[in-house]
N, C-alpha and C positions, 0 to 999 in steps of 0.2 A: 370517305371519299374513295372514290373506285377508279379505275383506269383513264374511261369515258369523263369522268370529272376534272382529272389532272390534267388531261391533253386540251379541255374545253378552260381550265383555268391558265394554263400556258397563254394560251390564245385573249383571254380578257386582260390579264394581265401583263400584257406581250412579253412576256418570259424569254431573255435570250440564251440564257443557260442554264439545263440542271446540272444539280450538284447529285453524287450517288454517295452514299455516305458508309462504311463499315463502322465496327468496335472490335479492337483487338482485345486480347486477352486480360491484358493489367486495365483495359479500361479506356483507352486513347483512343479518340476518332480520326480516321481517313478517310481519304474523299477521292473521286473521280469526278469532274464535270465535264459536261457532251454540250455541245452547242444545240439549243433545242429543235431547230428541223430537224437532227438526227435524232430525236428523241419520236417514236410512236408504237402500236400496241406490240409493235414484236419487242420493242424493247424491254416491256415487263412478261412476254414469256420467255425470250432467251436470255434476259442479262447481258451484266455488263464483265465481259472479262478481266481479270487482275490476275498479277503477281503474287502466291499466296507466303514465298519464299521471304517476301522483302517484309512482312508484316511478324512481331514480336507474341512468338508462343501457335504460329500455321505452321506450315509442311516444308519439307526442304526443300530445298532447290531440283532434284532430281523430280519433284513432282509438285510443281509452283504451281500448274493452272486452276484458277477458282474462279467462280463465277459470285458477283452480287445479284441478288434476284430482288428486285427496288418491293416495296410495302407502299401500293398508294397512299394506302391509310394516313399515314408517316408525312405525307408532303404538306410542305410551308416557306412561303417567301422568304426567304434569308433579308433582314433589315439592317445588315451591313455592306453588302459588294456595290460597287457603285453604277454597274448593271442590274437590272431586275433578272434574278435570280431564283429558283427554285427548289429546294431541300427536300432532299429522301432519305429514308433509313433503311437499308438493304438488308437480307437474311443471305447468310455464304452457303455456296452449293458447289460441287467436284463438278468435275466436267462431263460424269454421269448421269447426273441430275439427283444426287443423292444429300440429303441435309448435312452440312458440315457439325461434325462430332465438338470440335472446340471454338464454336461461333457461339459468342456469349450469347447473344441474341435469341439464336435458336433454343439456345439451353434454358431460358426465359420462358420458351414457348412451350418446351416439354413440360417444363415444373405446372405451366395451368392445365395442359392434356393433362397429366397423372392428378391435379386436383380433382377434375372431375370423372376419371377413371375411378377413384377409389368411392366416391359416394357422397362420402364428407360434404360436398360443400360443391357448388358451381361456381364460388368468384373468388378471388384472393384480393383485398385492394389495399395498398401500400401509400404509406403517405409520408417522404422523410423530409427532419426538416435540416437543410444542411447549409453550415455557416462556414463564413468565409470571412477574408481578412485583406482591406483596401490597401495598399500601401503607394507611396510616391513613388517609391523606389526600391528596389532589389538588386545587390549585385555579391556574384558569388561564386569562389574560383577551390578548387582538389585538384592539386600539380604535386610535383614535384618541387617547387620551389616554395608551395606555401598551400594553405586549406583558409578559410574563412565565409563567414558570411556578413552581408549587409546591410539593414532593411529601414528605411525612414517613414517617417508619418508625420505629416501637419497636427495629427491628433495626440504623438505620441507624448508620454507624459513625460520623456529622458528631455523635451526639447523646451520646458521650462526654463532653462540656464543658456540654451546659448542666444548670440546674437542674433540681434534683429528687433522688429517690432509687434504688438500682437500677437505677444506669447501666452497670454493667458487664456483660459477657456482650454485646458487642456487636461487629457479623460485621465486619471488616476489609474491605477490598477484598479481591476476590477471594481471598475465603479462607473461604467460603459452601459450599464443597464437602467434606463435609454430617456436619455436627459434632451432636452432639449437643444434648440441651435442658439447661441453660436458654439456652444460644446459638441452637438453633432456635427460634424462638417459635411457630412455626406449625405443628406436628405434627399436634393435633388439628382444625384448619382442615382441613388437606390429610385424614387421614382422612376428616373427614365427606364430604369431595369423592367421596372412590373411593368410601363408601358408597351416597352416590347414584349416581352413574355407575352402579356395579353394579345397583341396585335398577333403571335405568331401561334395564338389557338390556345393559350394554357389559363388558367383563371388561376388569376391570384388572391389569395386570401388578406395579407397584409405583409409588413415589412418595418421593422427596427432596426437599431443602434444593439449589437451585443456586450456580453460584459466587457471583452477585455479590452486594452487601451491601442492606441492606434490603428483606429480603424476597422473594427469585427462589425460584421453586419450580418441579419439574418433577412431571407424571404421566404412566404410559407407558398406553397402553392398547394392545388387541390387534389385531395388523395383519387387514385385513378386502378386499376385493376394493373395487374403484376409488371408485361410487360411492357405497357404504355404509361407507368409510371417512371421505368429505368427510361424509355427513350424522351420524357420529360425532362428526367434530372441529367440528362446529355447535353440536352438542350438549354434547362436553366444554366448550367456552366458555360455554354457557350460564350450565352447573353450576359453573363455576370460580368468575364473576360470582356469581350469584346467594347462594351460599355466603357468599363473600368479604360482597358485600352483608347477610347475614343477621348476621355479626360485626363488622357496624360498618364497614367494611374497605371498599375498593376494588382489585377484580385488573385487570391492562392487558396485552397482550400484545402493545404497543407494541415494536419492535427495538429500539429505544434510547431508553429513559427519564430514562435519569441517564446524566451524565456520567463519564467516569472511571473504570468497571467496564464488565464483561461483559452486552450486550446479549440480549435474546432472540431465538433461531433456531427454526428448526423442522424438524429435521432428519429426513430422508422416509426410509425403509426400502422397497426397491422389488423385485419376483421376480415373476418370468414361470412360468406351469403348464401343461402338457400336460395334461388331467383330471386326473389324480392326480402326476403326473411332473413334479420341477422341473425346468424349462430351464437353470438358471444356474448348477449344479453339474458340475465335472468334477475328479474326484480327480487331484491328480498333477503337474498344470498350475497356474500362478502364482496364489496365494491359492485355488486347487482350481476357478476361476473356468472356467464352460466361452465355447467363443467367441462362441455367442449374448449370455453378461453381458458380453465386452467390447466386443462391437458395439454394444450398450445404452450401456456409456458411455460408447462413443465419438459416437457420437448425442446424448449428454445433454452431451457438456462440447462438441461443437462448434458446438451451436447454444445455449450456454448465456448470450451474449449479449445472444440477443433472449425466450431463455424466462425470462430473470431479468425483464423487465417483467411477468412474469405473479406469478413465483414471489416475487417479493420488489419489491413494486411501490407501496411509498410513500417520498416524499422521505428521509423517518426512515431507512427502508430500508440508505441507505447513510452513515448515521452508524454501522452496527454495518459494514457493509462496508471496513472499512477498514485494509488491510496494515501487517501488524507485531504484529496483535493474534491472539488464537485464532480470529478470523472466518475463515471457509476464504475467500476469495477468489481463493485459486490454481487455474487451469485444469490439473488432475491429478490423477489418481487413485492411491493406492495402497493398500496391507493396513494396517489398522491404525492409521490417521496422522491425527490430526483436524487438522491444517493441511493438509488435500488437499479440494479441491472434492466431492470423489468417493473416499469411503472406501469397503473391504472388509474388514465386520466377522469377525473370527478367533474370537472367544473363543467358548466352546458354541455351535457351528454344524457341523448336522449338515446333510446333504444336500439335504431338506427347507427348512432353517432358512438356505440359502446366498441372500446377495441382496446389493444394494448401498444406499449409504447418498449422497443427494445429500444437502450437508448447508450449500449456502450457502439455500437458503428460509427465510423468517419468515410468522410468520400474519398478517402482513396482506393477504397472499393470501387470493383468496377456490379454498379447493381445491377446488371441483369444478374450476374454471378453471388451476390451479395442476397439478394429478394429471391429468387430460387431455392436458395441452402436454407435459409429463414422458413420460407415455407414448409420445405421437405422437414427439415428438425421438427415444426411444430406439427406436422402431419403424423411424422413417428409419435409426439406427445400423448396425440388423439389416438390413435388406434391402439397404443401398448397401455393406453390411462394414466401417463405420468402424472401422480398428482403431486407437486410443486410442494404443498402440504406435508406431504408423508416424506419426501426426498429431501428435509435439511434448507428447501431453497424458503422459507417465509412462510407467511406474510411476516414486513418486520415494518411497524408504522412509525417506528421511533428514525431519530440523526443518525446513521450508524455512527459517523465518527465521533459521536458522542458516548457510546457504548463503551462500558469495561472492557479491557484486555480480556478477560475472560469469557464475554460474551461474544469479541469479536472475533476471537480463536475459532466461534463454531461456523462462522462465516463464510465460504471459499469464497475466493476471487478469479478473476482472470488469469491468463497465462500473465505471464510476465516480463517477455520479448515475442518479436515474432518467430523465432526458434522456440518458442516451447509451444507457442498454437501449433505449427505445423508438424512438431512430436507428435502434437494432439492432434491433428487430421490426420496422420498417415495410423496414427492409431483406431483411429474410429470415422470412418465414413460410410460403415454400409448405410445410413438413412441418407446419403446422399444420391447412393446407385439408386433406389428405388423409381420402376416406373421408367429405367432406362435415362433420366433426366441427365444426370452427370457420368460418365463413364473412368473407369479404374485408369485410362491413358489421360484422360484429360488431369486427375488430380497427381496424378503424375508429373506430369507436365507445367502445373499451376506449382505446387512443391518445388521443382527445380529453378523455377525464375526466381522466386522469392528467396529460394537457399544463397543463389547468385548474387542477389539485393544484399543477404545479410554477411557474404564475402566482403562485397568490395564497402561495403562500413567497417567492415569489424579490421580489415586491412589496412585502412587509409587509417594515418598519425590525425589527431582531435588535436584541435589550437587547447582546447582545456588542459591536455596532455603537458604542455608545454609549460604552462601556469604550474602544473602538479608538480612537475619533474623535473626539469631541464636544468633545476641546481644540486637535486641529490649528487 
């Protein structure tokens, strides 16, 4: 959709306001909306002025003005305001007219210029699938007088004992993998979900009940090239939320919400394209994988130490991270094996359809920032020939957690907090400069919010604390 189409679709659709939309740093969308007569072609050459000072991880105050520069491409009727509405996704520019350096967005767009700079490959296309957690209710207070959290579900399996009626039909632990109604409660939530999605341009693939209890839900949408895959999964959140919100409900896609069950991931589907010709296919050869997709993950699992601060970059992060569970945290790859950092999916995959799956990510990545880093890592894979083989990462076709002590030993894992990914970024990002994509001030920048995150946790008194100590 081009300029001429947006302003003709205003008009069919009598659109009385658009919405201009940014992405901050950590991932959160902001919005400007203009009453649409003020909306015409100069507006997609001068933008829309903002505040850059008021937004989390822009410019300070001494030098706030920014400019959004709308993407027609981007536009779609919002199917929540009670006005017909119109949605953009905007790319941030100085008031020189120069591309902003820590606009995730933009940084989206350099990672596919440097794809097709270096030769490699013409397309990147990304496909996550990322799950989320319905609940009736959340409430949740860090004072000074007290810390807790508090989260209920129709579905939850704690709610077998109390009062009331129509207690049964309720999901177990991990046993949410994907049972029929009246155990599902949320079927027609999640339909309306893909309904929207669809109506607002996205194709969806399908949609379940996940493992764990109270309420995990998963929907797949269509894998898309790099950066219209992140302005996708902005969008699927939107709709997840607002949905959920429309039935009373609150959705989170927090990694770990509850205790005791299966956290949320968001497991990335990722293939390299020669114009029409996949790179990552070769019949014949282990999982049919040709050597360009093992240099890819040899790339993605040897600097997956410091890309996991991008990919999976809040404190929470690594309460799903943690060995023994189905969380992939094992640095390997194999066919088939969801306890490997780095799967190769088998089942209906045709030559076209061959790709790989990094599958330790959760959405609290913000993925234009998340799918950039992914790529660039697997880019270095390819050019330097990491072969994943020779490096310790696999194949390993077995349980891991089935493995000896002794074979697990030769295994690495992930960091272990998000303080030691980001040891591990500030140790190792040249594959990130390349190509100019992410700049040494931006991960700068990215490093001090998250050090910030992991102050005010590690400062605030834990209710568990309380349980441990409070009688020594």
């Amino acid at each position: 959709m081009d300029v001429k189409a947006v302003l003709q679709l205003i008009k069919e659709k009598n659109i009385k306001y658009v919405d201009f939309r940014i992405v901050d740093v950590p991932g959160r969308q902001h919005h400007v909306t203009v009453p649409a007569p003020e909306v015409d072609e100069g507006t997609f050459e001068v933008g829309v002025a903002f505040d850059g000072s008021s937004i989390t991880g822009f410019r300070g105050i001494e030098e706030s003005d920014m400019v959004m520069m709308p993407d027609p491409a981007s536009a779609f009727v919002d199917p929540f305001t009670a006005v017909p509405t119109l949605n953009i996704l905007c790319d941030i520019y100085d008031p020189e007219g120069n591309s902003y350096e820590r606009d995730p967005r933009s940084i989206a767009k350099k990672a596919e210029a440097y794809l097709q700079e270096t030769g490699i490959a013409t397309r990147a296309f990304f496909g996550p699938e990322s799950e989320f957690f319905i609940f009736d209710s959340v409430r949740y207070d860090s004072s000074q007088k007290g810390s807790f959290y508090f989260i209920n579900s129709e579905e939850a399996v704690w709610n077998t004992g109390e009062e009331g009626s129509n207690l049964g039909y309720k999901i177990r632990n991990k046993a949410g993998y994907f049972p029929v109604a009246p155990t599902d409660t949320q079927m027609d939530i999640r339909n309306e979900m893909c309904d929207l999605l669809q109506a607002c341009g996205l194709r969806v693939e399908r949609h379940h009940h996940e493992v764990a209890t109270a309420g995990q839900g998963e929907i797949n949408f269509r894998f898309d090239t790099l950066t219209k895959t992140a302005d996708h999964l902005l969008l699927f959140k939107y709709v997840v939320r607002n949905v959920a919100k429309k039935y009373g409900k609150t959705a989170t896609f927090m990694p770990k919400p509850i205790v005791g069950d299966n956290g949320n991931g968001m497991h990335v589907h990722q293939s390299l394209f020669n114009g029409d010709t996949p790179l990552f296919y070769e019949k014949g050869k282990y999982a049919n994988l040709s050597d360009t997709a093992l240099y890819y993950i040899g790339g993605i699992l040897k600097h997956a130490p410091a890309l996991i601060a991008l990919t999976n970059p809040s404190t929470n992060s690594f309460k799903r991270l943690v060995p023994g569970f189905e969380a992939p945290v094992n640095l390997v790859f194999s066919k088939g094996n969801r306890s490997a950092a780095v799967r190769v999916p088998l089942a209906a995959v045709t030559p076209k359809a061959s790709r790989i799956e990094f599958r330790t990510p959760d959405s609290t990545a913000n993925p234009y920032l998340a799918f950039a880093a992914m790529l660039l890592a697997g880019l270095d894979g390819i050019k330097n020939k990491i072969d994943p083989r020779e490096n310790g990462f696999g194949p390993i076709d077995k349980n891991i957690y089935e493995l000896s002590d002794t074979e697990k030993q030769e295994i690495r894992s992930v960091p272990g907090s998000l303080d030691e990914a980001l040891d591990a970024l500030e140790a190792n990002h040249e594959f990130l400069l390349q190509g100019g994509v992410f700049t040494k001030d931006f991960i700068k920048t990215w490093i001090d919010l998250k050090r910030s995150d992991i102050k005010a946790v590690v400062q605030t008194t834990h209710p568990k604390e309380y349980e441990l100590y409070y009688d020594l």
